[in-house]
Every structure is written in C-alpha cells, then in structure tokens.
Backbone as CSV, one residue per row, in Angstrom:
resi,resn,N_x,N_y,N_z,CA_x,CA_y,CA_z,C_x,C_y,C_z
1,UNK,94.720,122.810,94.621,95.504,122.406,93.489,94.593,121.593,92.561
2,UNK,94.310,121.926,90.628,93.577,121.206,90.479,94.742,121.106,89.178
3,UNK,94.120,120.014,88.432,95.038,119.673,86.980,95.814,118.354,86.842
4,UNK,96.770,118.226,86.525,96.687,116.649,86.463,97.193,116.351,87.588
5,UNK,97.630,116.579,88.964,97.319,115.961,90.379,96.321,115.115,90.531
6,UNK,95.136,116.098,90.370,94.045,115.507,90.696,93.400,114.789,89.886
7,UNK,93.448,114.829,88.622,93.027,113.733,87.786,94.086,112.186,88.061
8,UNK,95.048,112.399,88.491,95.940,110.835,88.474,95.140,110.646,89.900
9,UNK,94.874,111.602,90.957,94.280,111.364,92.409,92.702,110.275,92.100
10,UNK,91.645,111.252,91.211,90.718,110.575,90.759,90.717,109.196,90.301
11,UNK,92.022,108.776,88.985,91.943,107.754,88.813,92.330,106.585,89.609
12,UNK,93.031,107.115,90.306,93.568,105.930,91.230,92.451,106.241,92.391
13,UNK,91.450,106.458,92.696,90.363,106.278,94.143,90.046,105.414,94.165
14,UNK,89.363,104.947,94.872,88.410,103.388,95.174,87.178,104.156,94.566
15,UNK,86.674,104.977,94.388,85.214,105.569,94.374,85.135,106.032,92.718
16,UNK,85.626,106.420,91.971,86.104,107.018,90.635,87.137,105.966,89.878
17,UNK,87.829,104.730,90.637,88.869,104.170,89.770,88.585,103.719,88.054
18,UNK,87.064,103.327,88.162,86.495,102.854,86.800,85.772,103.664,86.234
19,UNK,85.641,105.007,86.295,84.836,105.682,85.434,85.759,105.853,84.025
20,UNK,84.812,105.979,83.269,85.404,106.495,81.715,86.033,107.567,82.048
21,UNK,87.145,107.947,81.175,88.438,108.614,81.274,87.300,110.433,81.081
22,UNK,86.474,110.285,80.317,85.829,111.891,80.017,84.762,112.019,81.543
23,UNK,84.670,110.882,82.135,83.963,111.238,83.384,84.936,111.727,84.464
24,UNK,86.070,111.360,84.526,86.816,111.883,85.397,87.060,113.384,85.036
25,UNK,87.537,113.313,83.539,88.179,114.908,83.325,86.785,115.755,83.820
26,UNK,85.739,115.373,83.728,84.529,116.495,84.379,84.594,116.681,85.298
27,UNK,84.707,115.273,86.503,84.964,115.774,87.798,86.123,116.401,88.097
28,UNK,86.957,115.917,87.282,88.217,117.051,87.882,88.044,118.395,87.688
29,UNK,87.263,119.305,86.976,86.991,120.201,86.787,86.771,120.606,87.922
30,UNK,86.144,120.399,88.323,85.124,120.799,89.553,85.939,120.576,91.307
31,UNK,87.590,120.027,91.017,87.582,119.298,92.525,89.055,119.858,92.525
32,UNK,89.544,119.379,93.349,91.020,120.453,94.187,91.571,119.502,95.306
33,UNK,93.044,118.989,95.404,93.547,118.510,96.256,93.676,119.486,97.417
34,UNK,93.000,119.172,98.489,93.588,119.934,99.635,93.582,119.048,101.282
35,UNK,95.098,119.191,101.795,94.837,118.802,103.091,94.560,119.413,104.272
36,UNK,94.328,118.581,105.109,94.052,118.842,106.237,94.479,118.388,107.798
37,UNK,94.816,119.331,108.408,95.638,119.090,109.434,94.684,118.134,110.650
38,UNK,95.114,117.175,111.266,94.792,116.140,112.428,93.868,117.340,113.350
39,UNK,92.664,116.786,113.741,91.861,117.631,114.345,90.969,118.726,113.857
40,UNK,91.044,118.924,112.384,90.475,120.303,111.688,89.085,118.882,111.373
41,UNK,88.268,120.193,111.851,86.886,119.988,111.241,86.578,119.811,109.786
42,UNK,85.983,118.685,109.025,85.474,118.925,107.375,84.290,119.550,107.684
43,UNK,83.826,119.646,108.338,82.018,119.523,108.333,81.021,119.589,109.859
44,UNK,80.156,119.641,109.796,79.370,119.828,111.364,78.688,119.566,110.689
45,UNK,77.701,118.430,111.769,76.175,118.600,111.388,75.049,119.690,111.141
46,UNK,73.969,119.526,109.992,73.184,120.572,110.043,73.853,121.663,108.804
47,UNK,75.026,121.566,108.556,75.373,122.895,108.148,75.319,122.513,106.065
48,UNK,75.178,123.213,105.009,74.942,122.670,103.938,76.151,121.495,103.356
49,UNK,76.022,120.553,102.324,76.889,119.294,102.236,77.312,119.992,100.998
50,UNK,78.270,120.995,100.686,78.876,121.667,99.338,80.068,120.760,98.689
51,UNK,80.689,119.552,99.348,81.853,118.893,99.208,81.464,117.115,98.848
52,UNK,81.794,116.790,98.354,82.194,115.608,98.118,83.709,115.357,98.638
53,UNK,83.794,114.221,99.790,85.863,113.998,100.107,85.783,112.431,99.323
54,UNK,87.392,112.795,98.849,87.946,111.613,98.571,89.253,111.152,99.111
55,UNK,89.115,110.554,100.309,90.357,110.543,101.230,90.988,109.772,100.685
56,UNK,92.716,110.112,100.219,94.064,109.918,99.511,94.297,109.509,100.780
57,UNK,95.012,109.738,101.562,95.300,109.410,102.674,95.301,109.828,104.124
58,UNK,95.475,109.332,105.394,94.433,109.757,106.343,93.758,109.238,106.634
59,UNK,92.634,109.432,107.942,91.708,109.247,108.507,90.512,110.161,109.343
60,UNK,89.268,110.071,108.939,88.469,111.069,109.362,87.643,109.874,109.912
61,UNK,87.196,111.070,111.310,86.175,110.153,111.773,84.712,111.138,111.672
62,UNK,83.659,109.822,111.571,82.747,110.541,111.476,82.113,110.560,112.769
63,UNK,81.089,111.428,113.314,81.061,111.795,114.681,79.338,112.450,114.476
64,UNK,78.640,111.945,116.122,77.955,112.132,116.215,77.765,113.354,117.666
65,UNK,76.981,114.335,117.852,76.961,115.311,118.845,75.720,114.113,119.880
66,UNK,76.368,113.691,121.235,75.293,113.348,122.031,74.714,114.398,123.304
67,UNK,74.161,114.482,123.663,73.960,115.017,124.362,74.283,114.421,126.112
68,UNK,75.206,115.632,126.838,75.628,115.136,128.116,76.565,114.186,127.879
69,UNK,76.967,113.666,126.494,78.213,112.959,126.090,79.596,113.290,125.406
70,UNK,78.514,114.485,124.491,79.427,114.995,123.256,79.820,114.555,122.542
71,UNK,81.055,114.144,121.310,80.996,113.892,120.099,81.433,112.065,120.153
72,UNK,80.770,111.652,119.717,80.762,110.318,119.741,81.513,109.505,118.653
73,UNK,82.316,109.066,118.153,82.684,108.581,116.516,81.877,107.396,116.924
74,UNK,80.832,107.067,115.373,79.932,106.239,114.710,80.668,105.223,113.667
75,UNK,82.001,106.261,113.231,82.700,105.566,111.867,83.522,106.352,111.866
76,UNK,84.553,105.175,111.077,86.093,105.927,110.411,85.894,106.013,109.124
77,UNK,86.787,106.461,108.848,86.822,106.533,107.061,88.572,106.872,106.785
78,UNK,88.935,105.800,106.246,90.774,105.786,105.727,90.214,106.529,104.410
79,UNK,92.455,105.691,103.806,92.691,106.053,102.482,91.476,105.378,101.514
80,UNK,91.466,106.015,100.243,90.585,105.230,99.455,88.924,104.813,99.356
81,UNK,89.128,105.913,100.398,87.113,105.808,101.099,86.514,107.066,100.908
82,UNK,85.293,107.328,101.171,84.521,108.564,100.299,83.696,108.951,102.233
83,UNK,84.142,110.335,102.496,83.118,111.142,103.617,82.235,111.764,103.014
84,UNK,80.783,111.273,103.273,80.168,111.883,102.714,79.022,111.548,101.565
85,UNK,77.564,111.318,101.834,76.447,111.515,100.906,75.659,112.571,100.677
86,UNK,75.793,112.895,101.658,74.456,114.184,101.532,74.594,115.259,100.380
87,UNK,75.508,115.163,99.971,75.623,116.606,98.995,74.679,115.762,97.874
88,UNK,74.243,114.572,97.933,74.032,114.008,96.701,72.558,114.165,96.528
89,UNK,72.100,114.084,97.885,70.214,114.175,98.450,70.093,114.997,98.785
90,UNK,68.669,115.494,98.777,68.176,116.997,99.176,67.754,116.350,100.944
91,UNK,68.043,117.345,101.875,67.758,118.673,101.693,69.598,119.431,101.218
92,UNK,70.434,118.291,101.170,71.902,118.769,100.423,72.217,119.143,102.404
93,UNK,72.115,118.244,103.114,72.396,119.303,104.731,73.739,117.817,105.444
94,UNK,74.481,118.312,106.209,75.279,116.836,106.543,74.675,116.263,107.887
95,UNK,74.784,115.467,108.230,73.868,114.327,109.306,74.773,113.999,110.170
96,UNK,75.786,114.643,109.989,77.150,113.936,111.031,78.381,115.056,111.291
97,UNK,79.115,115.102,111.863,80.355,115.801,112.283,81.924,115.333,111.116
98,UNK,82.525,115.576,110.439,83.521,114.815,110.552,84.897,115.728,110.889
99,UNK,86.047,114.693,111.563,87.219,115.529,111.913,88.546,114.320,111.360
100,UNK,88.837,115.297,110.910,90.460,114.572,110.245,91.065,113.820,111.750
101,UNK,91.791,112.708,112.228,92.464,112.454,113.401,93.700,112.039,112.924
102,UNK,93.537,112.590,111.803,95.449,112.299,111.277,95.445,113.664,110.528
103,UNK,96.582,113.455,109.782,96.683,114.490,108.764,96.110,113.667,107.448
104,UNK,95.221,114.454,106.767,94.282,114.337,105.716,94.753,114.644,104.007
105,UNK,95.131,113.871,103.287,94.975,114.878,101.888,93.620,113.858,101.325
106,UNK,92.812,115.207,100.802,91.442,114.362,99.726,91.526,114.964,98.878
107,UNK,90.786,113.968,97.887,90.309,115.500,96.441,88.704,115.592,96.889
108,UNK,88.658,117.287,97.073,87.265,117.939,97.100,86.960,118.226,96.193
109,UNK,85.209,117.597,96.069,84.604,117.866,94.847,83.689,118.676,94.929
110,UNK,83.521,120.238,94.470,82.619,121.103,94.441,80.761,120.411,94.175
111,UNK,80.339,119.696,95.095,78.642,119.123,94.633,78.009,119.831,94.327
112,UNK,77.379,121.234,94.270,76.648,121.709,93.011,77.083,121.711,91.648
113,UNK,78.340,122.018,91.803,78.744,121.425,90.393,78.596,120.027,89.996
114,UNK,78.990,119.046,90.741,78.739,117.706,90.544,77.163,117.132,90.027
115,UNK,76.339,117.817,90.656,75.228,117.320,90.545,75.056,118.093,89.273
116,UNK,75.348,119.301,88.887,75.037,119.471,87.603,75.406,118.557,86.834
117,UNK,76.523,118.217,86.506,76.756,117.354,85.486,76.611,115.904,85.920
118,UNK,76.177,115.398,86.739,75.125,114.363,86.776,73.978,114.306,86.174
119,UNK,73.244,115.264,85.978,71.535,116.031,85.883,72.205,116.675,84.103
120,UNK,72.876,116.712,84.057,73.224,116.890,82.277,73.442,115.852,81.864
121,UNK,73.882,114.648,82.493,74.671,113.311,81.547,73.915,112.385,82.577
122,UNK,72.773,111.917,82.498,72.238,110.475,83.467,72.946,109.482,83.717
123,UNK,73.908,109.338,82.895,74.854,108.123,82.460,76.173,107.981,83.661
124,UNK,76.146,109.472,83.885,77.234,109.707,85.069,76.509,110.198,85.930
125,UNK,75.121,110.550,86.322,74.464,110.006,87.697,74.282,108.944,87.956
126,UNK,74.041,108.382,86.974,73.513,106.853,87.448,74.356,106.032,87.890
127,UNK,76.205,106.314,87.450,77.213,106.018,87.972,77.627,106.662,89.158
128,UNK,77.510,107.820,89.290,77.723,108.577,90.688,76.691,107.599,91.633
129,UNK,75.465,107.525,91.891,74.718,107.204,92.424,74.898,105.655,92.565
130,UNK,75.269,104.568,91.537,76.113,103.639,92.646,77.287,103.352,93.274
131,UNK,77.801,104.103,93.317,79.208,104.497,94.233,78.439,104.883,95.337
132,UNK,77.483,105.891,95.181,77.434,106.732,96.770,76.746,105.445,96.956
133,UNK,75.448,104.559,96.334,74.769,103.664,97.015,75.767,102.314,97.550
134,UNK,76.461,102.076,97.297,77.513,101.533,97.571,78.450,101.824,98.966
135,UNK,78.992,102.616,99.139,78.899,103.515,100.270,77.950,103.351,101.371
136,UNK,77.071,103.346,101.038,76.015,104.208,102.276,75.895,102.282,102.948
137,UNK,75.653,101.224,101.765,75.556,99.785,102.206,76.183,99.729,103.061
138,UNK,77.731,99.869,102.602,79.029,99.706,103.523,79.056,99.871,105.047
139,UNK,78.884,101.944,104.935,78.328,102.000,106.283,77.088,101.674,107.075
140,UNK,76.301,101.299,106.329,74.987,100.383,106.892,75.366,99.107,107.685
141,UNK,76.162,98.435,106.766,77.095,97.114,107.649,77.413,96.979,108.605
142,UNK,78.145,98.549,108.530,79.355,98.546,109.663,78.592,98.825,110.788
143,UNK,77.379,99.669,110.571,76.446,99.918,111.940,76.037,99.128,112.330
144,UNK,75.577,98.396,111.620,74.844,96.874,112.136,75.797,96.131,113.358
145,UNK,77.043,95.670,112.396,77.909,95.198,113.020,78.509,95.663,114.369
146,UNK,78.529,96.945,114.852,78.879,97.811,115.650,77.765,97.867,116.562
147,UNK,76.340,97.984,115.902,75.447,97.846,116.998,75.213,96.455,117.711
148,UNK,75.454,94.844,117.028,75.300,94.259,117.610,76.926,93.808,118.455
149,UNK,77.945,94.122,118.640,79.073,94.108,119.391,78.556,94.915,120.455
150,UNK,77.856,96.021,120.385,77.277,96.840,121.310,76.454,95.949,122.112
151,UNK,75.392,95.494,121.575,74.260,94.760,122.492,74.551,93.254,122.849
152,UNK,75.249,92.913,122.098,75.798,91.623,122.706,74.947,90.263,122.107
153,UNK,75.107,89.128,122.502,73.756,88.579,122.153,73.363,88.056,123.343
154,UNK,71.692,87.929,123.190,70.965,87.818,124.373,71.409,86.320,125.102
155,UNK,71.373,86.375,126.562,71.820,85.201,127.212,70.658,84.416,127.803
C-alpha cells in the first residue's frame, strides 16, 4: 500500500519525523506499508539489503546464526525504530537475521531507489546518513551494555 498511508506513516516515524515535507514525499515514492506475520523472516544474513524497515508497530528481533547454538537474538527493535543499515553501505549485503516475534506493520523502503535520491540531492544523504549513524550508535550502546551484563565485572 503506498500514498497517503504511508506518507502520514513516514511523518509520524522516529527516523523520518523531521525531514522536510518534499523529503518525505520522495521517500514515499519509493516505500509501501506491509505487514508481517509473528515468526516470518525480513531478512537472513549474507543475502542482498534491498529494504529499508520502519517498524509502525511490532517487534523484530535481530538474530545472529551461532554455530552448535543456532539463532541467537543480539537485539530487538519495537515501534518507531529502524531494522536495518546495510542497504545504505556497500557491499549493500545484511550482517544479521531478522524475524518479526509479533505481528509487524513497517513502511518498506525500496534502497536502490533510496540511495538514488540520496546520490541526486546530498542534502537528503547527508540527512539519511545521520539517522542511520544515529542508529548504528544506539545499537553500539546497547551491545556494549549487553556485553558487559554478560561478563560481569571482574571480582
């Protein structure tokens, strides 16, 4: 579903709430409300990053493949949160698993298209690019934080 759904979806995100009103109508061009049922795969590692999510509501976890362990969640991601950088960096490939564990609606954003009109207007890469850098901090945090609950502190 794309049209003004998804443009009122865009404006109200945590990730898009402040862009100029002609930056949204571009991305909306390019993006489509669609959900997803509790347990459906967005993504596997390895495989190309064609999507940008903007989770409306829901929860996806992001997930790592261990070996002799199997899929591990690293991170959640609720309403109002963004799955997903790689479509933004080359090699454009995803680094992680993710699976809806609720029922999901996002707006998907077609990223070759996106990056085109990033790479036509600098003004809205350079805005795309601190959102995703923004993002990536976030979950940088949260690893930190997660790894030292993990290790404990030394006694």
């Amino acid at each position: 579903m794309t049209g003004p759904d998804v443009r009122a979806q865009l404006r109200d995100h945590c990730f898009t709430t402040d862009l100029p009103p002609e930056y949204l109508d571009r991305i909306a061009e390019h993006a489509r409300l669609e959900s997803f049922p509790a347990g459906t795969v967005l993504f596997t590692e390895g495989t190309p990053a064609e999507q940008l999510y903007l989770v409306v509501s829901g929860r996806v976890a992001i997930e790592l493949h261990v070996p002799g362990r199997g899929a591990q969640v690293v991170d959640t991601v609720d309403e109002c949160d963004t799955v997903g950088w790689s479509w933004l960096l080359p090699p454009y490939r995803w680094f992680f698993d993710a699976r809806a564990v609720e029922d999901v609606l996002a707006v998907v954003v077609d990223a070759a298209a996106l990056r085109s009109e990033a790479d036509a207007d600098p003004a809205l890469g350079y805005a795309l690019l601190q959102r995703v850098a923004a993002v990536m901090l976030h979950r940088l945090h949260g690893a930190r934080v997660r790894l030292a609950d993990l290790h404990g502190s030394p006694s």
